[in-house]
Structures are given as C-alpha cells and as structure tokens.
VEXDREN-2710 file (C-alpha; in Angstrom, 1 decimal):
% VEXDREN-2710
k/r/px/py/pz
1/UNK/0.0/0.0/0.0
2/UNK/1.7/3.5/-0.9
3/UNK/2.4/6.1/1.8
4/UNK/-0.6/8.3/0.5
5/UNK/-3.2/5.6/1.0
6/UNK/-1.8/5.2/4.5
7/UNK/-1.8/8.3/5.4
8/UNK/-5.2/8.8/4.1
9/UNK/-6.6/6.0/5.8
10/UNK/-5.5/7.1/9.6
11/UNK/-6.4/11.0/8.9
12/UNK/-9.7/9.4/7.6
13/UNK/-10.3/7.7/10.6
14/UNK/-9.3/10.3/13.2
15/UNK/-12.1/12.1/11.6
16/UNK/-14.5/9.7/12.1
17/UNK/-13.5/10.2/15.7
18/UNK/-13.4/14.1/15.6
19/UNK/-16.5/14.4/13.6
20/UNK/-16.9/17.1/11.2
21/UNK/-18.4/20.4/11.3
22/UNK/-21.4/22.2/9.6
23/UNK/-22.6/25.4/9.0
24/UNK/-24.6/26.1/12.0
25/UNK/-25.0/30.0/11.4
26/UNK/-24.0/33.1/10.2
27/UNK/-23.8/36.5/10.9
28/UNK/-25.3/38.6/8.6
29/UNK/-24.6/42.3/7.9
30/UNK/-23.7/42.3/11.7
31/UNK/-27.2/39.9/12.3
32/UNK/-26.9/36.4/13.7
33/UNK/-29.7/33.8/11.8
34/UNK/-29.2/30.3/12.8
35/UNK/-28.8/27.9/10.1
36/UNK/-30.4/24.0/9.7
37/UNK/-28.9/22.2/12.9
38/UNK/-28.0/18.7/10.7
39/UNK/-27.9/16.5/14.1
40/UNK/-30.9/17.9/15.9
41/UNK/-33.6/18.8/13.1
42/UNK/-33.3/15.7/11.1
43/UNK/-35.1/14.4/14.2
44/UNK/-37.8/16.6/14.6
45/UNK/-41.0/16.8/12.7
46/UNK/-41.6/20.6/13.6
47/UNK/-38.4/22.7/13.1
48/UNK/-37.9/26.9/13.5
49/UNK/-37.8/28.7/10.0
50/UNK/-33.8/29.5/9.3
51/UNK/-31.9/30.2/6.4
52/UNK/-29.7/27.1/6.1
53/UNK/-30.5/24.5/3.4
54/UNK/-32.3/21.2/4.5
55/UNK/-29.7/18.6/4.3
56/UNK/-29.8/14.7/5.0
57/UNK/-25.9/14.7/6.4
58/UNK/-26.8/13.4/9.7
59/UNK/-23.7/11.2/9.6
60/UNK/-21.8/14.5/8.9
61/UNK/-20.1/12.5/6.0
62/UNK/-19.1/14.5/2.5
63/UNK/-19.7/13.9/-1.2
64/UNK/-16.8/12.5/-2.9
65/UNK/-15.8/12.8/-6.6
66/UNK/-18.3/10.0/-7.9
67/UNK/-21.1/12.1/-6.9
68/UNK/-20.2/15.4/-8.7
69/UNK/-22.5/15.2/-11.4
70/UNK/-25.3/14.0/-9.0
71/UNK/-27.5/17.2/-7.0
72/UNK/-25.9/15.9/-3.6
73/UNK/-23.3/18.1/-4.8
74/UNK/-25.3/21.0/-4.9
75/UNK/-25.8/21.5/-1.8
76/UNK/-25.4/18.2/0.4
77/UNK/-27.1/15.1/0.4
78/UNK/-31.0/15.2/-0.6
79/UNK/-30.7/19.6/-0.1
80/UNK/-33.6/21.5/0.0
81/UNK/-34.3/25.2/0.5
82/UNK/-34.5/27.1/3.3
83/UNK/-37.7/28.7/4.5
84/UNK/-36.6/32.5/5.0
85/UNK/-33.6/34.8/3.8
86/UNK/-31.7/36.7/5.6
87/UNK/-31.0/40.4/3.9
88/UNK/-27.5/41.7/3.4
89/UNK/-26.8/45.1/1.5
90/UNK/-24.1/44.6/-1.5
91/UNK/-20.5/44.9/-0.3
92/UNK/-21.9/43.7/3.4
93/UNK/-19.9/40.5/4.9
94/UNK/-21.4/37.2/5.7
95/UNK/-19.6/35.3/8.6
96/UNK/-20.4/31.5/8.3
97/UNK/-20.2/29.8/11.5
98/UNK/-19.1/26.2/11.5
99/UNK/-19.7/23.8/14.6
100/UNK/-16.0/22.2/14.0
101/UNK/-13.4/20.8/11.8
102/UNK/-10.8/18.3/12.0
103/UNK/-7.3/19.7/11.7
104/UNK/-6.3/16.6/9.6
105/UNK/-8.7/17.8/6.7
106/UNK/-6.6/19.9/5.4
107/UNK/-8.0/22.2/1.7
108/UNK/-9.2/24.9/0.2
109/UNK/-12.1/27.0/1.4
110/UNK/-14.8/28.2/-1.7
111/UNK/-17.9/30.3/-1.9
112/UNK/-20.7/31.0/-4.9
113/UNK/-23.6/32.6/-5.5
114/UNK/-26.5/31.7/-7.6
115/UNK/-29.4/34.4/-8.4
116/UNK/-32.8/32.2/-7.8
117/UNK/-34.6/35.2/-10.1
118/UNK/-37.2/34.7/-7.1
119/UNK/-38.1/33.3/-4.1
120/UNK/-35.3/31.0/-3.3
121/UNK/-37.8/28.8/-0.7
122/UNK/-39.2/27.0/-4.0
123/UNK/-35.9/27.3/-5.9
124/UNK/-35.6/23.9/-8.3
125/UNK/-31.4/24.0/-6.5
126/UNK/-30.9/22.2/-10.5
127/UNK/-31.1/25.0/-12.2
128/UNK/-29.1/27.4/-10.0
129/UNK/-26.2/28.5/-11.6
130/UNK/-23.1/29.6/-9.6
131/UNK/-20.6/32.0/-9.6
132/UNK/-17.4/31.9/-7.3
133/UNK/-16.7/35.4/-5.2
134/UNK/-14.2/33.9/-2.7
135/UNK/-11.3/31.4/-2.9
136/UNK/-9.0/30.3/-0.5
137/UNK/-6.2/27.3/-1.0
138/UNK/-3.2/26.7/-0.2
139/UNK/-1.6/30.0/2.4
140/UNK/2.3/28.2/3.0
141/UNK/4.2/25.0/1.8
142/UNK/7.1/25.6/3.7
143/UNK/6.6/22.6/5.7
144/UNK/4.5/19.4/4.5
145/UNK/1.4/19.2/4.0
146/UNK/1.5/23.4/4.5
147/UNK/-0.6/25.6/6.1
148/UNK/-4.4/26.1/4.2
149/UNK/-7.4/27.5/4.6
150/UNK/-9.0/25.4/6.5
151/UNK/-6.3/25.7/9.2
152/UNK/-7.0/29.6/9.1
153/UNK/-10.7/29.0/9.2
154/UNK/-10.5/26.5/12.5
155/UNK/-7.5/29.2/14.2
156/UNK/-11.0/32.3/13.6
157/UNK/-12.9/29.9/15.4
158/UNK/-14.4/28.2/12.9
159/UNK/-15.4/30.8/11.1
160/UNK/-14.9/32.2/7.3
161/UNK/-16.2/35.6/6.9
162/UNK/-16.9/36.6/3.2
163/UNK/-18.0/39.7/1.4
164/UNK/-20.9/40.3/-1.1
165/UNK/-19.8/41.9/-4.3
166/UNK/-21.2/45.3/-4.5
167/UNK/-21.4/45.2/-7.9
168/UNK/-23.6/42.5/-7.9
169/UNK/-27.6/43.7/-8.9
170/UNK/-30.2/43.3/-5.8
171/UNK/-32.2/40.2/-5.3
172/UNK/-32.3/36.5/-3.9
173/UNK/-29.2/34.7/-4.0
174/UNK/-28.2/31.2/-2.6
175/UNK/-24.6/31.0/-1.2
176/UNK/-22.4/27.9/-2.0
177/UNK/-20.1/27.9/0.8
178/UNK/-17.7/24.9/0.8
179/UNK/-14.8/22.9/2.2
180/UNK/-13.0/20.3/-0.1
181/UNK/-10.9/18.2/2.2
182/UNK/-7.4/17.1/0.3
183/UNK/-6.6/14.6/3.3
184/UNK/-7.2/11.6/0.8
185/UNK/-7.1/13.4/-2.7
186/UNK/-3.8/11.9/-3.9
187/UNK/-6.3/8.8/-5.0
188/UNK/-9.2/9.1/-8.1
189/UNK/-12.4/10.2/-6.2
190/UNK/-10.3/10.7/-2.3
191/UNK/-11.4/14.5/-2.3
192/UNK/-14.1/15.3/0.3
193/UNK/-16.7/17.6/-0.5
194/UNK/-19.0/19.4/2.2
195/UNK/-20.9/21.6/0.7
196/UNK/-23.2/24.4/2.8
197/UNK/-25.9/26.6/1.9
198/UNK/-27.7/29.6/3.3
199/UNK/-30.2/32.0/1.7
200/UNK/-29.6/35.7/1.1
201/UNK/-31.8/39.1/-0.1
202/UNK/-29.4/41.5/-1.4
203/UNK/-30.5/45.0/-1.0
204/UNK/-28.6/48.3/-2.9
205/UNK/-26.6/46.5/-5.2
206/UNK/-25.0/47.2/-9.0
207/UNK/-26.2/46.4/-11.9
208/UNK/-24.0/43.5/-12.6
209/UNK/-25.6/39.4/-13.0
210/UNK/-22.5/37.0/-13.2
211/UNK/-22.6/34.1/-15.1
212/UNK/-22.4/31.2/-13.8
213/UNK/-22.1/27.2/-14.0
214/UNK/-25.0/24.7/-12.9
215/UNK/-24.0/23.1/-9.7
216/UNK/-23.5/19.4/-11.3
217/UNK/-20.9/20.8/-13.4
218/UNK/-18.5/22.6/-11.0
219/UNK/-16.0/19.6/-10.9
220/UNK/-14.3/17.0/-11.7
221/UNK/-12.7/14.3/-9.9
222/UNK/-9.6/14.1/-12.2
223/UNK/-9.0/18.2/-11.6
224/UNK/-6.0/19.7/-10.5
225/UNK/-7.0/21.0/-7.5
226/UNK/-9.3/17.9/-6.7
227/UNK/-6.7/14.6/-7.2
228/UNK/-3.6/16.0/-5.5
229/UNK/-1.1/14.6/-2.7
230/UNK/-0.7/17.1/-0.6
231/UNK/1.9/15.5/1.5
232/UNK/4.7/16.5/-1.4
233/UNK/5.8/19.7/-1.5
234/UNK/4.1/22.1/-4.0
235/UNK/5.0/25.4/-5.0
236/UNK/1.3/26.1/-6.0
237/UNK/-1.9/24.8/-5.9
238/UNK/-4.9/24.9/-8.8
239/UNK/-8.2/25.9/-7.5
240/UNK/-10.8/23.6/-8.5
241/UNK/-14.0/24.9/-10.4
242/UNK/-15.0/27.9/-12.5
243/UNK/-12.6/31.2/-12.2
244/UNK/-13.2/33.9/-9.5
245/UNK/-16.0/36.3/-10.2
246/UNK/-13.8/39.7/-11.5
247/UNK/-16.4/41.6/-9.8
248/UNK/-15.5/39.9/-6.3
249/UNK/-13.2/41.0/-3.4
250/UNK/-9.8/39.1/-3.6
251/UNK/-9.5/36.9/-0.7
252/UNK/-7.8/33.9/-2.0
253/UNK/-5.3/32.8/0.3
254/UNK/-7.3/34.0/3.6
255/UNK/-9.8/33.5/5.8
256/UNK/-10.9/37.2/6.0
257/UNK/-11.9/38.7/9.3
258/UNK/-12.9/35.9/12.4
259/UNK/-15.5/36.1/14.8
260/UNK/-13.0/34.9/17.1
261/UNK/-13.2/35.4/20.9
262/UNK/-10.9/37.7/22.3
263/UNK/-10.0/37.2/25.8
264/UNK/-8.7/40.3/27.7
265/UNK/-5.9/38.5/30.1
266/UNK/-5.9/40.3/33.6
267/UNK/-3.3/40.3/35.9
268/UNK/-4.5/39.4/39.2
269/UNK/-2.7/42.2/41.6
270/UNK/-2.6/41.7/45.4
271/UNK/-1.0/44.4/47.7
272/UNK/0.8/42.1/50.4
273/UNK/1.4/44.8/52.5
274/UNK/-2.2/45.8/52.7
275/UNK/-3.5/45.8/56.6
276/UNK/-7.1/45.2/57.3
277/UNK/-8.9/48.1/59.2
278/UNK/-9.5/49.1/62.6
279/UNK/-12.1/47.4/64.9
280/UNK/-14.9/50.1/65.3
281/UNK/-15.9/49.3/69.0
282/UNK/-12.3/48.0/69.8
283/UNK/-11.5/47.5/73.6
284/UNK/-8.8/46.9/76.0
285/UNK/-8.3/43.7/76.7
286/UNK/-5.9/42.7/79.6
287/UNK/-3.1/40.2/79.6
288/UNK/-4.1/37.0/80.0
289/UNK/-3.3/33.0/79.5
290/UNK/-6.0/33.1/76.9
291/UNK/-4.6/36.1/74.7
292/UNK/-3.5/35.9/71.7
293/UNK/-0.2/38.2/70.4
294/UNK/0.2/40.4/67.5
295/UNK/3.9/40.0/67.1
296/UNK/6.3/37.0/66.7
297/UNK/8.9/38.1/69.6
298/UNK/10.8/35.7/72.1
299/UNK/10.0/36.0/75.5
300/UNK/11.3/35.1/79.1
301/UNK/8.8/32.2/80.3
302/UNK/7.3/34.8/82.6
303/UNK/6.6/38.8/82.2
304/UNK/4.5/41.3/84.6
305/UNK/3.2/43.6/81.9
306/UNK/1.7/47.3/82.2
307/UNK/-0.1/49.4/80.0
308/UNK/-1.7/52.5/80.6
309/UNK/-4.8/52.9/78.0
310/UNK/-6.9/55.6/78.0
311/UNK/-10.1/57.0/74.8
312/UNK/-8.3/58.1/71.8
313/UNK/-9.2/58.6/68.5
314/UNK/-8.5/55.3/66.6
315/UNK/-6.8/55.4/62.8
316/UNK/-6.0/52.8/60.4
317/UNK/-3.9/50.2/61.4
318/UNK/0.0/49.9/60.8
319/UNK/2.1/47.0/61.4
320/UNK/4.5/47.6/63.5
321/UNK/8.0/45.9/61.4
322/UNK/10.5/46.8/63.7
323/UNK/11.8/47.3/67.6
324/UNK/14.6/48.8/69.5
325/UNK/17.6/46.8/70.1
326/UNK/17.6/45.1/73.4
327/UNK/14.2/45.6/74.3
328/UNK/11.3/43.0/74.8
329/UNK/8.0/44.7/73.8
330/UNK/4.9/42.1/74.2
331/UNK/1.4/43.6/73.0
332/UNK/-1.3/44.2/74.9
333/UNK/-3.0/41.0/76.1
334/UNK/0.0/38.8/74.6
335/UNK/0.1/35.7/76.2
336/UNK/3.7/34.0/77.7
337/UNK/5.3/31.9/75.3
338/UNK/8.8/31.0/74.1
339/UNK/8.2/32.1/70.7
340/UNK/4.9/33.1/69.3
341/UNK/3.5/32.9/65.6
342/UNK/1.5/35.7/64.7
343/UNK/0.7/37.9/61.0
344/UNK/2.6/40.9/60.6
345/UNK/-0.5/42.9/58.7
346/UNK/-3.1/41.8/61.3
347/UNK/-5.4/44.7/62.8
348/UNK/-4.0/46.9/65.5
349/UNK/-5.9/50.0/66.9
350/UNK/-3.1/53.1/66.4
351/UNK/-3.9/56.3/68.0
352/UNK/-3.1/59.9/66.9
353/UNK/-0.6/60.5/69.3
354/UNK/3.2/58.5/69.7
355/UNK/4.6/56.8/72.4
356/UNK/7.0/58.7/74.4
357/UNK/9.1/56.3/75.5
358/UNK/8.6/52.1/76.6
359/UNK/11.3/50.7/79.4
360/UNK/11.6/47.3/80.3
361/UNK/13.0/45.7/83.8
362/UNK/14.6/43.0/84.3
363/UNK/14.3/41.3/88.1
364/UNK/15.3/37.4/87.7
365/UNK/13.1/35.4/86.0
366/UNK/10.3/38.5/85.7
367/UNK/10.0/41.1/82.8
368/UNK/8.6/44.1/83.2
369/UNK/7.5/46.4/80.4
370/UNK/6.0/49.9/80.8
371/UNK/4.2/52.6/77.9
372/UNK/3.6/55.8/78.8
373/UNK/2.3/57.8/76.3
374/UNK/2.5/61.8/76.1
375/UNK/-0.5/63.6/76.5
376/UNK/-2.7/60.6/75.4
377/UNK/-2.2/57.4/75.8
378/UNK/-2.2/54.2/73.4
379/UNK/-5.3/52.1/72.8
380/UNK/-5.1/48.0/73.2
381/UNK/-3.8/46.9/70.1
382/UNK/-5.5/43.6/70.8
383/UNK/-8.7/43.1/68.8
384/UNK/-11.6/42.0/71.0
385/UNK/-13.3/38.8/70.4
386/UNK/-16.5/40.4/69.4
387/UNK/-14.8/42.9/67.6
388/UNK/-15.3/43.2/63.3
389/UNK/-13.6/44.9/60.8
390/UNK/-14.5/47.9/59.3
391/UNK/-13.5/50.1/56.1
392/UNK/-13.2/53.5/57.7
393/UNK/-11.2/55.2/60.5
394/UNK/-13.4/54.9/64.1
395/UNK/-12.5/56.1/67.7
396/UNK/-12.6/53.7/70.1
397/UNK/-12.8/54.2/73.8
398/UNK/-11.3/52.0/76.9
399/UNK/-13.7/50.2/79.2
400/UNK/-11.2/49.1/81.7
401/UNK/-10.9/52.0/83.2
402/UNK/-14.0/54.1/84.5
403/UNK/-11.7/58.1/84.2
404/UNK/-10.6/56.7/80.4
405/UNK/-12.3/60.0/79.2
406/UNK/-9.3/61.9/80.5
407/UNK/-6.0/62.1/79.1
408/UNK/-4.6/63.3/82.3
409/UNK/-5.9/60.6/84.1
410/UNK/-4.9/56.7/83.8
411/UNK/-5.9/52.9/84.6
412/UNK/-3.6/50.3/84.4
413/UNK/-4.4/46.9/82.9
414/UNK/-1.9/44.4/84.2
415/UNK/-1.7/40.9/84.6
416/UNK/1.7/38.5/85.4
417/UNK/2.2/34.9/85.5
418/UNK/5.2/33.0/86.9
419/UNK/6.0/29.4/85.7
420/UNK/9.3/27.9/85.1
421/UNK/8.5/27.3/81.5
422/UNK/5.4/26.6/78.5
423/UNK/4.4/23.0/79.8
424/UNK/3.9/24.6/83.5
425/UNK/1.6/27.6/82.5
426/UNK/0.0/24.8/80.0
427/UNK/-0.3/22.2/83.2
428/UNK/-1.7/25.1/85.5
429/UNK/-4.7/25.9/82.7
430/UNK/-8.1/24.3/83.4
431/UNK/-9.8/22.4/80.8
432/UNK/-12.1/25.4/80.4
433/UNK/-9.6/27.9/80.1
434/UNK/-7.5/25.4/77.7
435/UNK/-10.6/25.5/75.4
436/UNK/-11.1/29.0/75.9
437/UNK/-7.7/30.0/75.1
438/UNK/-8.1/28.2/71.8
439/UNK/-11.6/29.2/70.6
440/UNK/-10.5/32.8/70.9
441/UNK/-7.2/31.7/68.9
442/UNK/-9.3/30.3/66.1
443/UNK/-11.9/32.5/66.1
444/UNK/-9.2/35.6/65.9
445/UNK/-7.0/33.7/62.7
446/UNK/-11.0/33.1/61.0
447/UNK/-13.8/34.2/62.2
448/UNK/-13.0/37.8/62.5
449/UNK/-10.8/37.2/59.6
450/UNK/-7.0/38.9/61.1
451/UNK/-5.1/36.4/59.2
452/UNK/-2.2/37.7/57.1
453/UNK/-3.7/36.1/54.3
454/UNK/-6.9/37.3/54.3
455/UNK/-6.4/40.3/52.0
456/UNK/-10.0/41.1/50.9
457/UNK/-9.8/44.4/52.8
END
C-alpha cells in the first residue's frame, strides 16, 4: 500500500472520531440567523424557519468525486431550501459559522452565489447557476502538508467571513459555501466535498448578474485541485472549479476577518502589604493565659506587663516591622510563650498620638515592660473577640478603666504569670480555660478574619 493511502486511511479515521463540522449560522450584515442544525432537526418533525439549506448529512459525511454530477453536490445530500432569507446590503460581509473541523482535513475553502430570479424557498437547487466570489487554497508549503485555509478557518474559530460583491444587482441569492478536504485526494475520487448553503436578499446592489455554472458541473474528480497529494511539497496549488467572479473582493489565500473570541488576560494584583482596618468598638483587653499576640517576639517564660490605655481617637492600622535593640516589647494581652506565631498585617488600633518612650525591667526570671504615652495614651492593640472589621477610621474608647475620658488621668491593665516554663503555664490551665484560650485563637486567625492572608480588605 503507498504512503498516501496510509496516510489517508489514519487521517480518515481520526475524523470519524473528531467528527466534522457544519454550517450552524451566520452572521449577517452584523445579524446572527441560525442555520439547519443537521444533528438535531433531522429528528424533529416541527423545526424553526432558518436560512440554512435542508440537508440529510446526519452522519456528517461529504460527497466525494463519484457524486459530482449527482444534485448531492449541490448542496449536500437530498438539499432542499431554506424557508426565510436573511437580507444583506451589496459589499456587506457574511460570517459563516461552523460547529468544528478536523485539523487533519486539510484544503481549500470556496464560496458562490446563484441568483434564484425569485423566491429561493421554492428554488428547483438544479437550475441554479453559480458564480465563485471567494477562494481560498493553499496559504504556505514551507513545511508538509502546509498551512491552508482550512487551518485559518479553525485558528478564527471556525469561522470564514466573506464579502458580497457590491457590484452585484439586488435580489435572492443562494450562497455555496464549501470545504473540499485534500486529506485523501492523492487517489481518483479521495477528495471530500461538504458543501453548505444559506439563503440571502441583497438589497442596494449594482447592476452587474455573473454568469455562472450549474451546480452538477462545477468539478471533476480528475481536476488539479481535486486529485492531489498534498503531503509533497508544492509550490502552487490549482483551485478547483469555475474562475473567481472579477467583480469579487480578492480573498484567496485567507480566511478574511474571524468572529473569534478575544479574551482580555488580567493580571490578578494583590497588595501584600495591605492591613485590614480598625475594629470600630475596639476594647482593651488585659493580659491573659488566653490572649493571643500580634507579634512573633521571644519572651522570658514569665513577664508582669503594664499598659496605661486611656479613649483616643482610633486610625487605620499599621504593622508595627521593627523594635529597639535590646528591648522585649509584648502587645497588649499577649500571652507567655517562648516564641509566638502571629501575621505581621493583622489589625491593631493606632492612636493619633506616639509613644513617648517604653522601658523594660529585668528582676530574675520577671519582665517588666512599661508605655507611657505623652499627652494621650495608646489604645489596646489587641482586637476584641467580638470585635469586626470595618473600612473607615473609628474612635474607640477604653472600658477598663471608669476616668478613660481623661487624658490626664490613667488605669492600668496588668496581669503577670510566673512558671518555670510553657508545659507549666499549660499544666496550670483548666480544661475550660485550655478550650477558651483556643476558641478565641481560632476565632481571631477566621472568624473575625486577622489572618495575614486574608487580603480582601
């Protein structure tokens, strides 16, 4: 068996697995119209009124060179007219729409019209006679079996956009449009025809009415452009059929302009510094086993901490990146730990004023850190556990200290724990406080959302 016959024979049957494609619709004069839906409406009795042809395809098969002088070749197997037209003004495009093809078929891509000189729902299809306005073939041989227009038409999403002559005097016209696959044409009668029709009114046309050749005698099977092996290299390639109407816009050796889908790629941004925003009823809360901290930052296994909170107004939060050499500076309400995990962007209440200065004592085993802020003094930075997040700035006020309204006046929050390490202060916990300590956890890192990675604010 020669190469071409083998080659032939496993493109052929790759299709037969792909399927092939039909003219489903087309866009007309910038108007959808859906076409005859070969695999649906060959199974119903009562069908929509469209402007594709009638055809008895259901096997989506083709009409091969025995068949050329037969009216299967007309337009498809057993075609009959469409019920309605859809109206295009002269020099107006017409995209056809087809539902697939198989990138193995490779050919040539042809178009006609044929005046019906009336209605072309009763048109006897024998007597149409066709003129070609569009021919594409063969677009680069630089590498076996080349680049046609078919590969064009399936890379515009199956679709072949072509455009009316202008010259062309108003009326009904039927449109050829038509794929001749080359996969097997190296062998007498291997060329696949698929034929596809639509109806079309043409409105403000010229004065010109081409000449053209019954449908039964546009081919045959021993033509040029019909037997040929595509899969040697060729310089050229013949196209089958009558010559290109002179009246027609050139488009041989394109697909003309797609209906393809454009898809506008956006770049997901994310700001990783963002922070979320201040609690608006955010409160004090004191130091205790059940805290959580803001900060990562190694501590002694016990502190005695001391903050001096009083009502300020609230702004948005900033993490806090840094702190001074030498110094161990535990948040509000942190809880002892050798080492504790926490999100650098997580919400902290900052206040309008600064923070004069913070010392820390050191007496054995015991930490001692003290804030005292000028004028005002700073808010917990620890969120309450009923606290939520909002988008603007808010004030918030202390409620751990009943003369918070003054800023010359102060309440200390403080709370120490002694252990000689973790597993003690974990040993000493109830199971009450244990499960305490981590529903607050959780419900800070998800439920009120203060996780690092939640960036939707």
């Amino acid at each position: 068996m020669s190469v071409t016959k083998i080659a032939g024979a496993i493109l052929g049957s790759a299709a037969l697995v792909a399927g092939h494609g039909y003219v489903s619709g087309a866009v007309v004069d910038g108007t959808y119209h859906g076409g005859f839906i070969v695999d649906t409406y060959n199974y119903e009795t009562d069908y929509p009124d469209n402007i594709g042809w009638y055809e008895d395809a259901t096997d989506l098969g083709f009409v091969d060179g025995s068949s050329y002088s037969d009216s299967d070749i007309i337009c498809h197997k057993d075609g009959k007219p469409g019920a309605i037209s859809a109206s295009v003004k002269a020099g107006g495009d017409v995209e056809l729409q087809w539902t697939d093809w198989p990138e193995s078929h490779h050919g040539p891509v042809i178009t006609y019209l044929a005046n019906c000189n009336g209605d072309c729902s009763s048109v006897d299809k024998t007597k149409l006679e066709f003129f070609k306005i569009d021919a594409a073939g063969l677009i680069d041989d630089s590498n076996v079996p080349g680049t046609w227009a078919t590969d064009n038409l399936i890379s515009n999403n199956n679709s072949y956009t072509v455009t009316v002559p202008s010259s062309i005097e108003s009326g009904n016209y039927v449109m050829r449009h038509e794929i001749i696959a080359l996969h097997s044409a190296g062998e007498t009668n291997g060329a696949q025809n698929y034929p596809q029709c639509i109806n079309l009114k043409v409105t403000g046309g010229g004065s010109d009415s081409p000449s053209g050749t019954l449908g039964t005698a546009l081919y045959k099977n021993t033509d040029a452009g019909i037997k040929v092996n595509i899969y040697e290299s060729m310089s050229s390639y013949t196209m089958p059929g009558p010559a290109l109407y002179t009246g027609a816009s050139s488009n041989s050796g394109s697909s003309g302009s797609s209906a393809s889908t454009t898809a506008a790629a956006s770049a997901a941004t994310t700001t990783a510094a963002s922070v979320a925003p201040v609690s608006s009823s955010a409160t004090p809360v004191s130091a205790s086993p059940s805290s959580t901290p803001l900060r990562s930052t190694p501590l002694p296994p016990s502190y005695s901490a001391t903050l001096v909170p009083t009502s300020s107004q609230v702004q948005q939060a900033q993490p806090q990146e840094t702190q001074a050499a030498g110094q161990q500076n535990p948040p509000a309400g942190a809880a002892p730990a050798g080492t504790s995990t926490v999100t650098e962007t997580a919400a902290a209440a900052q206040v309008t004023d600064e923070v004069t200065y913070q010392t820390a004592t050191v007496q054995g085993d015991n930490v001692t850190v003290t804030a005292t802020p000028s004028g005002q003094s700073q808010q917990s930075s620890t969120p309450s556990s009923g606290s939520s997040s909002s988008g603007s700035s808010s004030s918030g006020s202390s409620s751990s200290s009943s003369d918070s309204s003054s800023s010359d006046s102060s309440s200390s929050d403080a709370s120490s724990y002694n252990s000689d390490d973790w597993s003690s202060y974990l040993s000493s916990l109830s199971a009450e406080q244990f499960l305490n300590m981590l529903r607050q956890t959780v419900k800070w890192l998800v439920t009120d959302k203060k996780h690092a990675r939640d960036l939707s604010n």
